[in-house]
MDTraj code that builds the backbone (N, CA, C; nanometers):
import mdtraj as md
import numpy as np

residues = "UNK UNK UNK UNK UNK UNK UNK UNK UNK UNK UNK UNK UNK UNK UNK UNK UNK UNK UNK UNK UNK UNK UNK UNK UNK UNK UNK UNK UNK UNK UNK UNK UNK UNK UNK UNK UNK UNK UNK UNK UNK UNK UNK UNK UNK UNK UNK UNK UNK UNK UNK UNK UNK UNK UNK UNK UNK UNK UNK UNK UNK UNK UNK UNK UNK UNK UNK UNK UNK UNK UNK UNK UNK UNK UNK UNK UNK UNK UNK UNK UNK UNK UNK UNK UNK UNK UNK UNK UNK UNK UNK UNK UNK UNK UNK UNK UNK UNK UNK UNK UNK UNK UNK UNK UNK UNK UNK UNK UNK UNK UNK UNK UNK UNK UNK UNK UNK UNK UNK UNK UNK UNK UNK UNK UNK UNK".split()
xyz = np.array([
    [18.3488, -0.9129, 6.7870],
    [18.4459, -1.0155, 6.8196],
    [18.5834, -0.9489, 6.8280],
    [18.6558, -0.9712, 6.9466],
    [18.7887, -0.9355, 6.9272],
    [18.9113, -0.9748, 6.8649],
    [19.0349, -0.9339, 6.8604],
    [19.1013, -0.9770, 6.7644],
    [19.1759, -1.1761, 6.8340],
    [19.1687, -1.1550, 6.9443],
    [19.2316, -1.2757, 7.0620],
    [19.0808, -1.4175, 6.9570],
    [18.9787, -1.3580, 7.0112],
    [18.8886, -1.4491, 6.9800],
    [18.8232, -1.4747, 6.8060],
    [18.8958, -1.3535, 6.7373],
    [18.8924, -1.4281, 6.6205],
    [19.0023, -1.4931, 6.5505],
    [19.0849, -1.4520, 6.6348],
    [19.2330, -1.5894, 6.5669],
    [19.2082, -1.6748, 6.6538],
    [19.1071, -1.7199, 6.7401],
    [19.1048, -1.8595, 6.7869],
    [19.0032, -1.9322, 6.7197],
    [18.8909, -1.8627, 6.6701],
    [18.8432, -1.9138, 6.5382],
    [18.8628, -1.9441, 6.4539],
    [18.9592, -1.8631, 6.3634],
    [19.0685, -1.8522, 6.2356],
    [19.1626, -2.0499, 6.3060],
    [19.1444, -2.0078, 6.3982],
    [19.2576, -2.1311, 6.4483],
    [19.2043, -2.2573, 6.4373],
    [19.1223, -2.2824, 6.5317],
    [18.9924, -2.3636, 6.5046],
    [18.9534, -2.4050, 6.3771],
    [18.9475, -2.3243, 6.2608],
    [18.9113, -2.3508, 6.1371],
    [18.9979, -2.4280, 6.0545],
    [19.1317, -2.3759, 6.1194],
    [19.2696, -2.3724, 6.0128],
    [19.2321, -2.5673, 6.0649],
    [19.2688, -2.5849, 6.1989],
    [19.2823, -2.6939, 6.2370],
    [19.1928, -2.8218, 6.2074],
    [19.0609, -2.7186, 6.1605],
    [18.9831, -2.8785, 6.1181],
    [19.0101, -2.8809, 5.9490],
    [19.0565, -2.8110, 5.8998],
    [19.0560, -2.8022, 5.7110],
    [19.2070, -2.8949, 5.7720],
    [19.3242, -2.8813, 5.7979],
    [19.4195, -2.9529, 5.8467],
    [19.3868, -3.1396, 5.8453],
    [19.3020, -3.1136, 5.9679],
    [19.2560, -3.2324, 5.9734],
    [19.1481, -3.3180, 5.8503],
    [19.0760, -3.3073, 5.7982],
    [19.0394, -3.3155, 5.6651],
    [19.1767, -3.3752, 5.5522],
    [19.2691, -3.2527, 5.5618],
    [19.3698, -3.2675, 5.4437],
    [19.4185, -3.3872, 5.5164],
    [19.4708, -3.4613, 5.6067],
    [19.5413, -3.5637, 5.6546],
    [19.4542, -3.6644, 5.6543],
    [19.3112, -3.6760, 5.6572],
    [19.2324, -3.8185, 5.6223],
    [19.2710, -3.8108, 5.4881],
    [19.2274, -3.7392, 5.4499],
    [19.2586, -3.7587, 5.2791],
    [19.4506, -3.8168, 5.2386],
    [19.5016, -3.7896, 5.2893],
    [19.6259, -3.8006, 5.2621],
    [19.6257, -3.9438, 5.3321],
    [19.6239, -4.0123, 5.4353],
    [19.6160, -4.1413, 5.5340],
    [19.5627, -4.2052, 5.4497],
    [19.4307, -4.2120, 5.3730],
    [19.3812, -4.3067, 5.2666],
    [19.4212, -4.2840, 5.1249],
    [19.5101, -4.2683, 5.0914],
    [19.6178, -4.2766, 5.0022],
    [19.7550, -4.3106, 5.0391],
    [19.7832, -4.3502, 5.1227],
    [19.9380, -4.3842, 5.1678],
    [19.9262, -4.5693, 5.2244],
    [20.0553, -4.6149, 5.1838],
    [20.0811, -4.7233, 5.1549],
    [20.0659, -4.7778, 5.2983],
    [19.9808, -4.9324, 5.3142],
    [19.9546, -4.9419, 5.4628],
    [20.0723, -4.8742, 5.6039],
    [20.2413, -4.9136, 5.5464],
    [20.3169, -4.9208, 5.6459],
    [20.2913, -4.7368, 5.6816],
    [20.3172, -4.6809, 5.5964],
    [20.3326, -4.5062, 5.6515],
    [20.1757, -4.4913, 5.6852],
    [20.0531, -4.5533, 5.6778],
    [19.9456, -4.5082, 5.7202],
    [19.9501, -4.5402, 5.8592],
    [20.0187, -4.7057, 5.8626],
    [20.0119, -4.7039, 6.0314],
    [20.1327, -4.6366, 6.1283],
    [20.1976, -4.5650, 6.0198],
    [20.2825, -4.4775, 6.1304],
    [20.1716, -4.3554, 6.1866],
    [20.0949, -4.2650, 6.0454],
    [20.0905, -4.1636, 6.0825],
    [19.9434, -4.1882, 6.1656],
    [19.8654, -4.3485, 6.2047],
    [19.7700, -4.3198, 6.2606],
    [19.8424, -4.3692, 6.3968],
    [19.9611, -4.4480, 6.3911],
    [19.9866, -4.4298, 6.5734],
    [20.0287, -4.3002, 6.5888],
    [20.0590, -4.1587, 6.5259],
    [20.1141, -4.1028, 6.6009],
    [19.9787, -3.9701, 6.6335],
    [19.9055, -4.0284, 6.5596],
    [19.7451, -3.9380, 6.5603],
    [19.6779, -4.0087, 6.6875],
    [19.6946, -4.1204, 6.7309],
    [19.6206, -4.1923, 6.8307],
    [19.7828, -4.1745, 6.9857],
    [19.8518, -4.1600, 6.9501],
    [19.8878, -4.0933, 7.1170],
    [19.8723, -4.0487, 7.1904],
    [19.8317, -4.1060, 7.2818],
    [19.7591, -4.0222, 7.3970],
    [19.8149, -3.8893, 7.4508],
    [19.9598, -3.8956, 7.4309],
    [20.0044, -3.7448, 7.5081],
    [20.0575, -3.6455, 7.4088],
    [20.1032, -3.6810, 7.3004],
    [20.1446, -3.6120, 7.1944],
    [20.0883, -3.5608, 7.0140],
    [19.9386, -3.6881, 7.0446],
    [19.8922, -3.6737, 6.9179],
    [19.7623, -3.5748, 6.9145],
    [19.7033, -3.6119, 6.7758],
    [19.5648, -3.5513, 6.7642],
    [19.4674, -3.5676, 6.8583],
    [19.4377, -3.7200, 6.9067],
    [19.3823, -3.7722, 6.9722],
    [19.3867, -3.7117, 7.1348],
    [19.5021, -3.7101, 7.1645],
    [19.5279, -3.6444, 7.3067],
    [19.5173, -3.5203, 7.2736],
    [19.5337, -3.4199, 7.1667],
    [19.5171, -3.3024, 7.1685],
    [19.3823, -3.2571, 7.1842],
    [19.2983, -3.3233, 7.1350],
    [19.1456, -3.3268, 7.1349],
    [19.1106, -3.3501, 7.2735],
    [19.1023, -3.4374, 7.3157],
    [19.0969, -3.4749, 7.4573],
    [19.1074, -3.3266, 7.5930],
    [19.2421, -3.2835, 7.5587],
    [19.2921, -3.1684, 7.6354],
    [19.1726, -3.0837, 7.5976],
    [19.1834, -3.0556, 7.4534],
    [19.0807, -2.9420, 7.4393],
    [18.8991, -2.9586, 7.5043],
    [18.8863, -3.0588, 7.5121],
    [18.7659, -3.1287, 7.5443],
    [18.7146, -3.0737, 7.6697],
    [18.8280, -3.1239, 7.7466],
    [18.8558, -3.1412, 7.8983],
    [18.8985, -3.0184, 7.9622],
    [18.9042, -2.8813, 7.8635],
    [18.9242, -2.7688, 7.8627],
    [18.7806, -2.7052, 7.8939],
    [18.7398, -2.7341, 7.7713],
    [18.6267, -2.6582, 7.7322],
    [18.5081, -2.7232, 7.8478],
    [18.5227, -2.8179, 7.9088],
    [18.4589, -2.8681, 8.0120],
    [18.4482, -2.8039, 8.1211],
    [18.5588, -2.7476, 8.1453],
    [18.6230, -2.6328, 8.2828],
    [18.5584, -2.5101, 8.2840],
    [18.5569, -2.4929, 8.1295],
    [18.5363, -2.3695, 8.0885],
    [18.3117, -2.3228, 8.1193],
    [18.3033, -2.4760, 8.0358],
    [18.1519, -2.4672, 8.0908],
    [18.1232, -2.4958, 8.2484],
    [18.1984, -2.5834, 8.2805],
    [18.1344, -2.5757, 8.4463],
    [18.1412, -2.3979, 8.4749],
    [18.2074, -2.3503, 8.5185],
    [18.2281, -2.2490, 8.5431],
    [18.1718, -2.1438, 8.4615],
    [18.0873, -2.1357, 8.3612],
    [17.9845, -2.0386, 8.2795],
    [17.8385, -2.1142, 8.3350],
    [17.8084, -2.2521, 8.3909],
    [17.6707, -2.3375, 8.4078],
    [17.6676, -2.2829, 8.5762],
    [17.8056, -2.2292, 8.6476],
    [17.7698, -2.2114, 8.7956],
    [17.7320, -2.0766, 8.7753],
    [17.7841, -1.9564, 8.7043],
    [17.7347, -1.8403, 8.7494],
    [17.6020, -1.8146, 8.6580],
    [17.5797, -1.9696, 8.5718],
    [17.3900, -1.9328, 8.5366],
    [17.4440, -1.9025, 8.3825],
    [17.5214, -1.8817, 8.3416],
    [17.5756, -1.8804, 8.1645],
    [17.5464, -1.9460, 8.0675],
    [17.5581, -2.0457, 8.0966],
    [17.5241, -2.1980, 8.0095],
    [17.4272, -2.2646, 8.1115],
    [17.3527, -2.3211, 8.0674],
    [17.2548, -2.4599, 8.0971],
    [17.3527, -2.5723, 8.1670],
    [17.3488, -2.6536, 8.2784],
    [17.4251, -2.7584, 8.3132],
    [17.4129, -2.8772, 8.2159],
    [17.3111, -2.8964, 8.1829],
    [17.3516, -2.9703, 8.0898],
    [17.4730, -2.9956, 7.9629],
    [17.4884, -2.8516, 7.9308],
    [17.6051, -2.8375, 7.8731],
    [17.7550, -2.8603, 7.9320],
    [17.7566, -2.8273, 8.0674],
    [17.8582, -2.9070, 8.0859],
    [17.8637, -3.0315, 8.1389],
    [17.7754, -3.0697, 8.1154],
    [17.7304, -3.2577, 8.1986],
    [17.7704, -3.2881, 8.0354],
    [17.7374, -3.2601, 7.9228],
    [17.7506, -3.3483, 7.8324],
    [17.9043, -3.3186, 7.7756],
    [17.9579, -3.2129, 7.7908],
    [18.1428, -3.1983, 7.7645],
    [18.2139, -3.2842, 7.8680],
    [18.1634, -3.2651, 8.0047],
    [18.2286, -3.3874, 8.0691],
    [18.1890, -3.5139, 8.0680],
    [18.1282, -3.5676, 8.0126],
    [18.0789, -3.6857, 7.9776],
    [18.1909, -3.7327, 7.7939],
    [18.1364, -3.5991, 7.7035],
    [18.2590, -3.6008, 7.5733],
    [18.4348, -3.6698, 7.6617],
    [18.4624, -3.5933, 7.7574],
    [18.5785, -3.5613, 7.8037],
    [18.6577, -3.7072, 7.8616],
    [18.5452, -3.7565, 7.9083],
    [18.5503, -3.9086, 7.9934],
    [18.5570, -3.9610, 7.8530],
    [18.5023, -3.9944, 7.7911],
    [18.4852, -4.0468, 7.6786],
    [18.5820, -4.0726, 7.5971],
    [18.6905, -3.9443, 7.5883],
    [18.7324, -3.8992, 7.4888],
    [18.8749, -3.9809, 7.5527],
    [18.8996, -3.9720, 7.7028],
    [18.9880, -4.0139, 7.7567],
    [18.9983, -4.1943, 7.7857],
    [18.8678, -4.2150, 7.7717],
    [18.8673, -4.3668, 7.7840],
    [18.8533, -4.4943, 7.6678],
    [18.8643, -4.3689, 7.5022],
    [18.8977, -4.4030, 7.3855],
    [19.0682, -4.4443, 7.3984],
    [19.1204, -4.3283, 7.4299],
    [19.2614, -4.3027, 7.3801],
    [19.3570, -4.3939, 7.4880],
    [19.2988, -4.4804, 7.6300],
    [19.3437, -4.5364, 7.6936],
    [19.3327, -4.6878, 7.6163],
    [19.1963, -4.6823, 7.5499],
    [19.1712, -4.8428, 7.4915],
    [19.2770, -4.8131, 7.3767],
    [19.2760, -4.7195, 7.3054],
    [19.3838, -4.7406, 7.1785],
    [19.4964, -4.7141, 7.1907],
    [19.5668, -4.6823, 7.3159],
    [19.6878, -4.6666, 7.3327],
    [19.7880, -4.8075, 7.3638],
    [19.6944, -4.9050, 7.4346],
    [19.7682, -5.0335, 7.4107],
    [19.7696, -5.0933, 7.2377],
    [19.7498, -5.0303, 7.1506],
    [19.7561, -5.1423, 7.0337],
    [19.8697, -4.9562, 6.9897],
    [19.9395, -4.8768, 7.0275],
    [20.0047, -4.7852, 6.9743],
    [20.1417, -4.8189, 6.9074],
    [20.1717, -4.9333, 6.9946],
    [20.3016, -5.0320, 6.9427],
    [20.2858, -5.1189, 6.8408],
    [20.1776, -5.1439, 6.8050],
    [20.2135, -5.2726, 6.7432],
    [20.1361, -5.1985, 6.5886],
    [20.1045, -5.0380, 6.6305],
    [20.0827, -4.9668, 6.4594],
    [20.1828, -4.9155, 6.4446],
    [20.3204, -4.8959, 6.5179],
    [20.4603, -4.8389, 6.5175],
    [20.5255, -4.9679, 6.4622],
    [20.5432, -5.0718, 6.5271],
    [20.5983, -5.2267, 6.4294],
    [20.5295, -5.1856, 6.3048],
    [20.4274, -5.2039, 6.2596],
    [20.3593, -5.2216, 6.1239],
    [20.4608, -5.1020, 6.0778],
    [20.4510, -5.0160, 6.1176],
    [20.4844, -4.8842, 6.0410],
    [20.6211, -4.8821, 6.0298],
    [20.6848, -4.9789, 6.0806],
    [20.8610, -4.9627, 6.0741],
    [20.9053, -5.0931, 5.9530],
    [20.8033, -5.2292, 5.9574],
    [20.8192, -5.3087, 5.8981],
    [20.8913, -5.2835, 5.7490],
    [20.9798, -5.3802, 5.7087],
    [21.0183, -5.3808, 5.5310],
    [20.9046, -5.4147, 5.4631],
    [20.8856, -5.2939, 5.3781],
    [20.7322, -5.3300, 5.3170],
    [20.7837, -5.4310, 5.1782],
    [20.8923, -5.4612, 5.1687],
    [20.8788, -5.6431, 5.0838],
    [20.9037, -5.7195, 5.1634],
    [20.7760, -5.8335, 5.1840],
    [20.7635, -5.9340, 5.3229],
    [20.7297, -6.0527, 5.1840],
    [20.8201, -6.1285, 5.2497],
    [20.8349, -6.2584, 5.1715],
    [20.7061, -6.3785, 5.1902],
    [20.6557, -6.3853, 5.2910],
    [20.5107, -6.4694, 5.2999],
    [20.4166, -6.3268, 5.3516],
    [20.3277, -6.2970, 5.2578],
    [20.1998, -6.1695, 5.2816],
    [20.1912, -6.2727, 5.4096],
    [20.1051, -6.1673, 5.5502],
    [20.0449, -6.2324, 5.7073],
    [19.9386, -6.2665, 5.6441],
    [19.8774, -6.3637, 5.6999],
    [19.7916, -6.4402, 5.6724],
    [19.6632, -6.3396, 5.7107],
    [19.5264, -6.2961, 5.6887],
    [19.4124, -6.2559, 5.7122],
    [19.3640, -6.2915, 5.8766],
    [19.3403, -6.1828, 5.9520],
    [19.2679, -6.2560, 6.0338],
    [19.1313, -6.1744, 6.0364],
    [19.0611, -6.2934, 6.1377],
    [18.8859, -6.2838, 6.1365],
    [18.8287, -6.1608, 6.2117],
    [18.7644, -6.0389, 6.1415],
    [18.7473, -5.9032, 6.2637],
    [18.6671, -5.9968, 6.4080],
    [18.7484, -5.9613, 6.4690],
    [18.6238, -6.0073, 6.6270],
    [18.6500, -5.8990, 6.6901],
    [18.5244, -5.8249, 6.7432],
    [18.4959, -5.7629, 6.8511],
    [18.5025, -5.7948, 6.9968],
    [18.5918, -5.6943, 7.0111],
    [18.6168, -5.7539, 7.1972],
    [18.6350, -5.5933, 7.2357],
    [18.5665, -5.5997, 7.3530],
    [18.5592, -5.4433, 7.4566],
    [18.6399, -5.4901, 7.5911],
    [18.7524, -5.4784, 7.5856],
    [18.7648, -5.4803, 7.7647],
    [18.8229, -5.3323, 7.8193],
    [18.8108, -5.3110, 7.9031],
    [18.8428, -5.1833, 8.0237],
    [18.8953, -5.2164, 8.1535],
])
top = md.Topology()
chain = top.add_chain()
for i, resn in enumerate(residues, 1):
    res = top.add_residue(resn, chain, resSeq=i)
    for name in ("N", "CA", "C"):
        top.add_atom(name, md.element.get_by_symbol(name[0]), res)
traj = md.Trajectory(xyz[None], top)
């Protein structure tokens, strides 16, 4: 292994122990700063979420082009571009609710009537 491709491992590694330490930290923090730091993890162009995505949609490029000269199996890159679509048509559904975890997250956390509970309902639109 060379030295390029083992600090992108080293990197890779650093970045998921990273990620780990920040769930852990998000479920310990008081709702308002949790919904700051999960709108800014769910941004599509600046967060985790979009960073993932890029990398996704990278590594997709990367396999087409190892599945044409016979490198990889196509399947492998049928299923990164499929991750990639995926990954992009998450961060489009959660990017409309990105505002209203930035309100939560700006709110005075002493609120004189607690919001009332509402009922989870599932709804998918695209």
């Amino acid at each position: 292994m060379d030295h390029r491709t083992l600090n992108s491992v080293r990197l890779a590694d650093e970045i998921t122990r990273q990620l780990g330490q920040l769930a852990d930290h998000l479920s310990q923090l008081p709702p308002p700063q949790a919904a700051q730091v999960i709108a800014r993890v769910l941004d599509p162009d600046t967060g985790v979420l979009g960073g993932i995505s890029h990398l996704v949609a990278t590594g997709s490029v990367f396999a087409k082009d190892q599945a044409e000269r016979g490198a990889l199996p196509a399947e492998v890159w049928l299923a990164l571009g499929r991750a990639s679509n995926e990954l992009h048509d998450i961060s489009f559904d959660l990017d409309e609710h990105k505002e209203t975890l930035q309100r939560v997250g700006t709110q005075p956390s002493t609120v004189a009537k607690p919001p009332a509970p509402a009922p989870l309902v599932v709804r998918r639109h695209r």
